[in-house]
mmCIF entry with sequence, helices, sheets and N, C-alpha, C, O atoms, coordinates in Angstrom:
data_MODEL
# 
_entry.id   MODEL 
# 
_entity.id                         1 
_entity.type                       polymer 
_entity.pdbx_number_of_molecules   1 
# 
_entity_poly.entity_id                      1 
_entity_poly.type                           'polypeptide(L)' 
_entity_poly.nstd_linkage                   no 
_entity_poly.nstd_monomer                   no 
_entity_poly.pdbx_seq_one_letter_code       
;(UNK)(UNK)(UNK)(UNK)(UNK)(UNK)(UNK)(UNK)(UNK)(UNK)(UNK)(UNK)(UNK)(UNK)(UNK)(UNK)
(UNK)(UNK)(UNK)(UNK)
;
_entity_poly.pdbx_seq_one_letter_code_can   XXXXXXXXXXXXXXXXXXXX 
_entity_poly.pdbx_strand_id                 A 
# 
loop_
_entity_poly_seq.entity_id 
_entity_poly_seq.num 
_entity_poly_seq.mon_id 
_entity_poly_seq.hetero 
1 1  UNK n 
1 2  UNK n 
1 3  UNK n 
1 4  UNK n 
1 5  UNK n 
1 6  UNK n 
1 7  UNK n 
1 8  UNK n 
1 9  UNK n 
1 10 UNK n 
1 11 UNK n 
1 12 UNK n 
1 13 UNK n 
1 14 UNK n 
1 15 UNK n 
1 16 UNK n 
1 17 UNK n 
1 18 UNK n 
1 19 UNK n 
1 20 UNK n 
# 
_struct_asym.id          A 
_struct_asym.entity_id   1 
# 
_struct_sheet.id               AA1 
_struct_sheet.type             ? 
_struct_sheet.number_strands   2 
_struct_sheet.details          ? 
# 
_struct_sheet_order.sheet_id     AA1 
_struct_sheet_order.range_id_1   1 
_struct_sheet_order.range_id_2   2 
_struct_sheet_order.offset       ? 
_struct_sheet_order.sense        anti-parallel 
# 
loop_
_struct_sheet_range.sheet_id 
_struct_sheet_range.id 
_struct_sheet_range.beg_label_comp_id 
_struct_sheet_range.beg_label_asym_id 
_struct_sheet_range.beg_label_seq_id 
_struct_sheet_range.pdbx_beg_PDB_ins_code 
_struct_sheet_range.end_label_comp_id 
_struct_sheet_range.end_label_asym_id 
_struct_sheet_range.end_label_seq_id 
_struct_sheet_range.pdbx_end_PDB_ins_code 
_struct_sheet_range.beg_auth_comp_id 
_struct_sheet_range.beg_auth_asym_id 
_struct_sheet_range.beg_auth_seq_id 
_struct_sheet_range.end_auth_comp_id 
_struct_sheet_range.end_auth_asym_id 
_struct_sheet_range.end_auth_seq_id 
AA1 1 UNK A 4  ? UNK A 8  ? UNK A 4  UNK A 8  
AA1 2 UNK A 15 ? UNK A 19 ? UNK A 15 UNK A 19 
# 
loop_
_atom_site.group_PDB 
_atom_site.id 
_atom_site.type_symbol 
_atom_site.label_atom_id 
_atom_site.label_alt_id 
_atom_site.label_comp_id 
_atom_site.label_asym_id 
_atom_site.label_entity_id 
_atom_site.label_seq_id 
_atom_site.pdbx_PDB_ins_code 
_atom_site.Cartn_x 
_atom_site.Cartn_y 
_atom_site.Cartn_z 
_atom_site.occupancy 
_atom_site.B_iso_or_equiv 
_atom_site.pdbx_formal_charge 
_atom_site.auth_seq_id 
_atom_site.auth_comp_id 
_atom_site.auth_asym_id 
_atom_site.auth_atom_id 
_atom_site.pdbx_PDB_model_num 
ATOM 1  N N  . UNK A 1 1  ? 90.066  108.616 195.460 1.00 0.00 ? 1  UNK A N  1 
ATOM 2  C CA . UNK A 1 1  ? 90.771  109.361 194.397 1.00 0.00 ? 1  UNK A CA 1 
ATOM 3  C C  . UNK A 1 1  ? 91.922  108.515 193.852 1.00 0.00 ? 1  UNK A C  1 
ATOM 4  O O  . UNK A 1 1  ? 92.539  107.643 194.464 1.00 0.00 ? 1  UNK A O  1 
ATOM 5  N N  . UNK A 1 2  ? 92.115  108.956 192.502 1.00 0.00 ? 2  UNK A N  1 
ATOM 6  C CA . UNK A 1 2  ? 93.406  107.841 191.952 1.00 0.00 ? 2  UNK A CA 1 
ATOM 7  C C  . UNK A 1 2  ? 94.459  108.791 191.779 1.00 0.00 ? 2  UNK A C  1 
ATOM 8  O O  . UNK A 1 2  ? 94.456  110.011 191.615 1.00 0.00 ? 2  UNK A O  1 
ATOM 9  N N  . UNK A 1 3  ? 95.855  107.463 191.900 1.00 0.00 ? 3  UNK A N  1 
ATOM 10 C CA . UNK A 1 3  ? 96.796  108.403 191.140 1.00 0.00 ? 3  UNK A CA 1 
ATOM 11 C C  . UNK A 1 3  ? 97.021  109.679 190.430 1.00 0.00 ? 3  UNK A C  1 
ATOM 12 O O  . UNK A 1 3  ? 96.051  109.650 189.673 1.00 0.00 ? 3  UNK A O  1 
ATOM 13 N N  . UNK A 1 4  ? 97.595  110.699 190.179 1.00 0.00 ? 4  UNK A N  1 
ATOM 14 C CA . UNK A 1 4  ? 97.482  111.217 188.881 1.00 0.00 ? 4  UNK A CA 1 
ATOM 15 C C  . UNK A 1 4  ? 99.558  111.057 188.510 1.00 0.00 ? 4  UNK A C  1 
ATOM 16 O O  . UNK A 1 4  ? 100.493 110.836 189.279 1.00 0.00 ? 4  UNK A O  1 
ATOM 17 N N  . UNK A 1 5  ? 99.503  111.305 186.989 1.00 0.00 ? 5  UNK A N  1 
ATOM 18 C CA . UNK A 1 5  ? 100.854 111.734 186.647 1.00 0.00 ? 5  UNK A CA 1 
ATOM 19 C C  . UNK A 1 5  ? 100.673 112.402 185.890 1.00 0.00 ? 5  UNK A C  1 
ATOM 20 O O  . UNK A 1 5  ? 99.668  112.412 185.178 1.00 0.00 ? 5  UNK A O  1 
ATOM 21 N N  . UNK A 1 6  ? 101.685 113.213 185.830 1.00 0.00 ? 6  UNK A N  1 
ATOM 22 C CA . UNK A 1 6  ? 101.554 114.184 184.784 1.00 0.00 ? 6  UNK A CA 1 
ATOM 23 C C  . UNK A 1 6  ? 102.818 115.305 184.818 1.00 0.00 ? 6  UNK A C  1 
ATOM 24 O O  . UNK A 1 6  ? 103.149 115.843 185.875 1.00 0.00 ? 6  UNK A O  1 
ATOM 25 N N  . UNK A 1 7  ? 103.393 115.553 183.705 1.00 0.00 ? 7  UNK A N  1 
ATOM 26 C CA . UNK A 1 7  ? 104.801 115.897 183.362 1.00 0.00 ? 7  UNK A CA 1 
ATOM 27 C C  . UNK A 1 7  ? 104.406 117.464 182.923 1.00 0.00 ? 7  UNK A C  1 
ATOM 28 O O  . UNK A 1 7  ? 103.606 117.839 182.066 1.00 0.00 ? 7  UNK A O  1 
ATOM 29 N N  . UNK A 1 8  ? 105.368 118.341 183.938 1.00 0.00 ? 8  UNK A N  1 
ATOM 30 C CA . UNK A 1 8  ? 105.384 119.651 183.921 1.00 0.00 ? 8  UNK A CA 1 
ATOM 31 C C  . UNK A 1 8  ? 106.626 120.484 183.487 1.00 0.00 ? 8  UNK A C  1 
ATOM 32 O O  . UNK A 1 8  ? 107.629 120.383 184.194 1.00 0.00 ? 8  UNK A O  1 
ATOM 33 N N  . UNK A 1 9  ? 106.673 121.597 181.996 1.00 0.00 ? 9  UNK A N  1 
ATOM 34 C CA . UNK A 1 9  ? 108.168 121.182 181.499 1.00 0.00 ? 9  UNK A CA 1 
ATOM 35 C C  . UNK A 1 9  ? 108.283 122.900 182.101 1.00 0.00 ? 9  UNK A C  1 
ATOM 36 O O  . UNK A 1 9  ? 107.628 123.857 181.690 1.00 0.00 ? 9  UNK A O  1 
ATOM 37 N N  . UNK A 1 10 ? 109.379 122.888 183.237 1.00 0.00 ? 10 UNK A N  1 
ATOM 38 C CA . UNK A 1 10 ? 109.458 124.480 183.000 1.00 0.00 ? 10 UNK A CA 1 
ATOM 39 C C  . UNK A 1 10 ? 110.603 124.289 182.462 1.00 0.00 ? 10 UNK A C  1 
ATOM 40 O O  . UNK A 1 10 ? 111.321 123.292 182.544 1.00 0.00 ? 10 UNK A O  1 
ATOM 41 N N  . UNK A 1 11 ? 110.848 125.676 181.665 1.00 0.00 ? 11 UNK A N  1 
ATOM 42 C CA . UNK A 1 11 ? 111.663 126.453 180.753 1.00 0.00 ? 11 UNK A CA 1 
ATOM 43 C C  . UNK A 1 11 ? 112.583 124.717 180.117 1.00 0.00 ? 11 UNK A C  1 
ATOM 44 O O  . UNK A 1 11 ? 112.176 123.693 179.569 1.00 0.00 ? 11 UNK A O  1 
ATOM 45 N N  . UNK A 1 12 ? 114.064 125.265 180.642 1.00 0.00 ? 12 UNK A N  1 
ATOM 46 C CA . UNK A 1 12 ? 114.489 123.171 180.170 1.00 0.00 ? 12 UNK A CA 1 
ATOM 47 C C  . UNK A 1 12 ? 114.247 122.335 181.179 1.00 0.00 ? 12 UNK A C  1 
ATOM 48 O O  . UNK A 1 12 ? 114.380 121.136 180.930 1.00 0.00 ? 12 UNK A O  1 
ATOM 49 N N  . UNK A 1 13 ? 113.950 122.631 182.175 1.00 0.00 ? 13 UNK A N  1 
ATOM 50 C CA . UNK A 1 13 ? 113.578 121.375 183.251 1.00 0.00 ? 13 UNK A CA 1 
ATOM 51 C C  . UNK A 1 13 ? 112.466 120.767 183.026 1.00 0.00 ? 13 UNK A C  1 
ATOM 52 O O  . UNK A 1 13 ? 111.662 121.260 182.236 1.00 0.00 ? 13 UNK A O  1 
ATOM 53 N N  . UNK A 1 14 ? 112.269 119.865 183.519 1.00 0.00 ? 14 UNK A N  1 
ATOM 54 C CA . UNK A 1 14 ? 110.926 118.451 183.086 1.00 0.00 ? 14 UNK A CA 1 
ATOM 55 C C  . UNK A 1 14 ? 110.856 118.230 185.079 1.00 0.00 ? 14 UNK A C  1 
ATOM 56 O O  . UNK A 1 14 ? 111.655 118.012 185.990 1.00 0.00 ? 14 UNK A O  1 
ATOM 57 N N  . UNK A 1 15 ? 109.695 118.407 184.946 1.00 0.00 ? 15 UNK A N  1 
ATOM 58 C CA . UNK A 1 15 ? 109.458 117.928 186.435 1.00 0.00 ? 15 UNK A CA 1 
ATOM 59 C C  . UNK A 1 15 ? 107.963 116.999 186.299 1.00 0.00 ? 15 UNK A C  1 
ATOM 60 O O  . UNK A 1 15 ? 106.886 117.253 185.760 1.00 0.00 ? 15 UNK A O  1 
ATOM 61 N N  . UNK A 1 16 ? 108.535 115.682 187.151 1.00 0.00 ? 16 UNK A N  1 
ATOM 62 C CA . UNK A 1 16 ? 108.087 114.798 187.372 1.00 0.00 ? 16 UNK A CA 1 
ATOM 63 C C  . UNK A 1 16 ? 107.587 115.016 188.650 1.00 0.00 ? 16 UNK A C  1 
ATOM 64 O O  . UNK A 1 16 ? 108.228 115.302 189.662 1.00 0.00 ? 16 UNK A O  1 
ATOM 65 N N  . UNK A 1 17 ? 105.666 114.761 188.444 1.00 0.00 ? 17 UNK A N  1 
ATOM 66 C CA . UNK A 1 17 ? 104.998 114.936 189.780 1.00 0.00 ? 17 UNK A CA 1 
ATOM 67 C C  . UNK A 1 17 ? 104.163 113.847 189.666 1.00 0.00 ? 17 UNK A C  1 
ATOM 68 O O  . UNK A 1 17 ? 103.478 113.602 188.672 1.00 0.00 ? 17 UNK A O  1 
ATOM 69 N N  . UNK A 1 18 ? 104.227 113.001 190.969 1.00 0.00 ? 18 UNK A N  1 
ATOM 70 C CA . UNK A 1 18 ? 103.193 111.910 190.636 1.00 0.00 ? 18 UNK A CA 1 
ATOM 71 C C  . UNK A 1 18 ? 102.139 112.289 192.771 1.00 0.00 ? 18 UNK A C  1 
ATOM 72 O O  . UNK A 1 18 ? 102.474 112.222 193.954 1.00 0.00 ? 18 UNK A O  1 
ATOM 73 N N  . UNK A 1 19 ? 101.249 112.541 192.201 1.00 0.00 ? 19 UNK A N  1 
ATOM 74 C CA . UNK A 1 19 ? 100.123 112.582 193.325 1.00 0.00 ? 19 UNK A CA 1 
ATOM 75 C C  . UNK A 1 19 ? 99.309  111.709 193.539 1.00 0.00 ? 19 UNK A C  1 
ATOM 76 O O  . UNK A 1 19 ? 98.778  111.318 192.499 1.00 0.00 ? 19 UNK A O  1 
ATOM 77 N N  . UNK A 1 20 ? 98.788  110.962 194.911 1.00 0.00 ? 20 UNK A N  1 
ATOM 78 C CA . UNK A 1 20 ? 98.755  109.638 194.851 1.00 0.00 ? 20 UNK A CA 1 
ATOM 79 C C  . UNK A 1 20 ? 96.543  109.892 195.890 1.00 0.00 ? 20 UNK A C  1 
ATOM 80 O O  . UNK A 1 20 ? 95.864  108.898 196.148 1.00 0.00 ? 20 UNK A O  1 
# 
């Protein structure tokens, strides 16, 4: 399996999830 990234915006927060 690869990496993934991918940017999750709640309400004003931005959350950065990187799963490997």
């Amino acid at each position: 399996m690869e990496g993934k990234e991918y940017i999750v915006q709640d309400g004003d927060c931005i959350i950065f999830k990187f799963n490997v």
